[in-house]
C-alpha positions as a Markdown table, in Angstrom:
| # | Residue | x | y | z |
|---|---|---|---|---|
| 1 | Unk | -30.9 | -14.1 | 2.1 |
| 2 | Unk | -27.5 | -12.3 | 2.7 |
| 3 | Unk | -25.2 | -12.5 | -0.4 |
| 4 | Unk | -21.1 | -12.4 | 1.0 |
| 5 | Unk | -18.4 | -11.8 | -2.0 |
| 6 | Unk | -15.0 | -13.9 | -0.8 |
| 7 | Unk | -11.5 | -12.8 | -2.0 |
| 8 | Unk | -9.4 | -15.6 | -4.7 |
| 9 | Unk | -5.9 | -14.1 | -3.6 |
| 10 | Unk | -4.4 | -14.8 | -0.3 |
| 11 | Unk | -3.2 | -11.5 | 0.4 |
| 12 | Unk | -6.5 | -9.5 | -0.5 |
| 13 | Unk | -8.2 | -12.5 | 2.2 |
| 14 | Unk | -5.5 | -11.5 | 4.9 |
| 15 | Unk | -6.5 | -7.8 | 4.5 |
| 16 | Unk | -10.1 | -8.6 | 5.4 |
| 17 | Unk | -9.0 | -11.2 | 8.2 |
| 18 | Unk | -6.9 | -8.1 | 9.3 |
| 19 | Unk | -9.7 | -5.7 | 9.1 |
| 20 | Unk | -12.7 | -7.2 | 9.3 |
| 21 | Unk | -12.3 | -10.0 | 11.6 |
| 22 | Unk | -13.7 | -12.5 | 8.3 |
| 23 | Unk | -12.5 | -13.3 | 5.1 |
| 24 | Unk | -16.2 | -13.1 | 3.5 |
| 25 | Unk | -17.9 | -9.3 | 3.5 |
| 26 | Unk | -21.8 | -8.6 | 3.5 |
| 27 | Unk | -22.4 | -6.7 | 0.3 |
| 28 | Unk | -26.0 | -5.4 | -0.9 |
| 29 | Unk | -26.6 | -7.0 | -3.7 |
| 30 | Unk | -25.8 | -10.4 | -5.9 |
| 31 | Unk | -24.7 | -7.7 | -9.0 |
| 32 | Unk | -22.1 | -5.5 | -9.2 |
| 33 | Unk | -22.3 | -2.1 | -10.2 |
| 34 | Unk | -19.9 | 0.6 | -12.2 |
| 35 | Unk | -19.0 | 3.0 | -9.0 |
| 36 | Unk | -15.7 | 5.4 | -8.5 |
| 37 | Unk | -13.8 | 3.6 | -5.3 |
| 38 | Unk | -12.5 | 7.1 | -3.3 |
| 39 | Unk | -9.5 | 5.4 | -1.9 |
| 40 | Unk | -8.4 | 4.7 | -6.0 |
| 41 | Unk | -8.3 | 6.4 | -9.0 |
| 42 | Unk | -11.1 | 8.4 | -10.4 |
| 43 | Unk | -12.0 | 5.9 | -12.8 |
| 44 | Unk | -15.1 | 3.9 | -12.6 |
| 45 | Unk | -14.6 | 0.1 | -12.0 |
| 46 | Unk | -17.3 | -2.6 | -11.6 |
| 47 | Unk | -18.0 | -2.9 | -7.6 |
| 48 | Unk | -20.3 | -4.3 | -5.0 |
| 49 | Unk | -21.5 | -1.9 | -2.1 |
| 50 | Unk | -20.6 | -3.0 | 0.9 |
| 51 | Unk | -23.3 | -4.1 | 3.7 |
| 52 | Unk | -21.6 | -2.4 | 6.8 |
| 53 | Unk | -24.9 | -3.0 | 8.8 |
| 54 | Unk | -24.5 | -7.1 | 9.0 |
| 55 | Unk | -20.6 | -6.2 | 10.1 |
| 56 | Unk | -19.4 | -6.2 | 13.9 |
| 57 | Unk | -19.2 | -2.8 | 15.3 |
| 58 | Unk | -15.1 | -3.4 | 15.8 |
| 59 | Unk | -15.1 | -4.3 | 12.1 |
| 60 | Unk | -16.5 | -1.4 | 11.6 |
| 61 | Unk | -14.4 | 0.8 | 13.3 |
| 62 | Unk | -11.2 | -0.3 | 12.2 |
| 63 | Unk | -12.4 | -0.4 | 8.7 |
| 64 | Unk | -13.0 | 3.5 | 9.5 |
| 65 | Unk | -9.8 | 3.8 | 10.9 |
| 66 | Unk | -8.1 | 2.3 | 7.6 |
| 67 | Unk | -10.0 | 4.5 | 5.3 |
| 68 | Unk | -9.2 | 7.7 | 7.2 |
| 69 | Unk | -5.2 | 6.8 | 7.5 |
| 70 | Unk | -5.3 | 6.0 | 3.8 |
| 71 | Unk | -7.9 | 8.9 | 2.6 |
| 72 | Unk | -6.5 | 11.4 | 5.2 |
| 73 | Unk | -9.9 | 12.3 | 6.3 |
| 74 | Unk | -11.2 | 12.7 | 9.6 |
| 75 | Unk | -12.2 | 9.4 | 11.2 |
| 76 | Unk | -15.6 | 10.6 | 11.5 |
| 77 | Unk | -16.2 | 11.3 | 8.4 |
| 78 | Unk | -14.6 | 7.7 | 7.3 |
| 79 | Unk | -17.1 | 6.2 | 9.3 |
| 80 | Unk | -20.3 | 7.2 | 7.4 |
| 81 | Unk | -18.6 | 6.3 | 4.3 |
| 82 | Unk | -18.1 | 2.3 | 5.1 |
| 83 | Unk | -21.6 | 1.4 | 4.6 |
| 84 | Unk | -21.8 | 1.2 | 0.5 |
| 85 | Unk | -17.9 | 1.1 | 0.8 |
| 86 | Unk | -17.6 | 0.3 | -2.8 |
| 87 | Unk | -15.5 | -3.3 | -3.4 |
| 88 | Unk | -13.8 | -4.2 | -6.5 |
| 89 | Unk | -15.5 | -6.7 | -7.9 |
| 90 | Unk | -12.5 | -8.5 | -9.9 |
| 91 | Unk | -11.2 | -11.8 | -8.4 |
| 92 | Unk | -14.3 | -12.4 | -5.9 |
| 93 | Unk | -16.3 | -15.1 | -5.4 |
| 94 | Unk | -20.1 | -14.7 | -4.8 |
| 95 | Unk | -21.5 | -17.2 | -1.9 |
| 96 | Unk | -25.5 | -16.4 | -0.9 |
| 97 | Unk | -26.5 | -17.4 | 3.0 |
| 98 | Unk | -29.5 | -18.2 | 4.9 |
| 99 | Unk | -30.1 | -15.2 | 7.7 |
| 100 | Unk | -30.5 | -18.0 | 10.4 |
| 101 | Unk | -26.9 | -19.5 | 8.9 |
| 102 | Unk | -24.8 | -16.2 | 9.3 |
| 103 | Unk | -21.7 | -17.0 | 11.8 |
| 104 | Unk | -21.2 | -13.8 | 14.0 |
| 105 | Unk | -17.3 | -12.3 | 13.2 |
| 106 | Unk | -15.3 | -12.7 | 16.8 |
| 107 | Unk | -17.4 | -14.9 | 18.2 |
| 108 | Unk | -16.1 | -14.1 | 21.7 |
| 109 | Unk | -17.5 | -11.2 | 22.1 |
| 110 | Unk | -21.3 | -12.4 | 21.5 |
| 111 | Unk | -20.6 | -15.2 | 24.1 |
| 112 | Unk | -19.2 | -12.5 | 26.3 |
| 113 | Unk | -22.4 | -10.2 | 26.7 |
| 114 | Unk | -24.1 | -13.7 | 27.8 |
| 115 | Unk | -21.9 | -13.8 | 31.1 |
| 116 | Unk | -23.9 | -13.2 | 34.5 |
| 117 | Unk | -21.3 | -11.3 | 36.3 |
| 118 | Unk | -20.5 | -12.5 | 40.0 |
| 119 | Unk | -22.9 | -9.4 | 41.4 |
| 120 | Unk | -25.7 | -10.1 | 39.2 |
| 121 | Unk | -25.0 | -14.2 | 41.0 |
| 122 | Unk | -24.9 | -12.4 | 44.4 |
| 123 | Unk | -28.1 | -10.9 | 44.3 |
């Protein structure tokens, strides 16, 4: 089973669209937990952890990329802090999926790694 939390608000679902390529993100667990979010205040807020692992390595990436513009840290060190990225919790629907029910985010590229290229047809 993979639990996915999904945004209520329009605008906090076009952010993930925008980042993530989805508008539902793999988190690690079915309950939230009281963490500090780096990117906000110091206060501790109820939050699930994101799941970076079951994420698309673009998603990823940019994700990265957005934390580091924000944070002003090195994109490198962004990086190893998106998986158990912690995500407010308020306003989020839950939604638990089947592994063999996941639907890839950009679909084009999975179909594109399938492609015999014309040398490989050649040979």
């Amino acid at each position: 089973m993979t639990v996915y939390v999904m945004p209520v608000e329009n605008d906090r679902r076009e952010m993930w669209e925008h980042l993530f390529g989805v508008i539902q993100l793999p988190v690690r667990s079915r309950q939230p937990r009281m963490l500090v979010q780096p990117a906000r205040d110091a206060c501790e807020r109820l939050c699930y952890e994101l799941d970076s692992h079951r994420l698309h390595p673009f998603a990823v990436a940019r994700f990265a990329h957005y934390i580091s513009t924000r944070t002003g840290l090195m994109y490198a060190d962004a990086l190893t802090l998106v998986d158990g990225w912690p995500i407010d919790a308020n306003g989020l629907i839950v939604k638990e999926t089947a592994v063999s029910n996941e639907e890839r985010p950009f679909p084009f590229f999975s179909l594109w790694k399938n492609r015999t290229s014309p040398i490989m047809r050649c040979a």
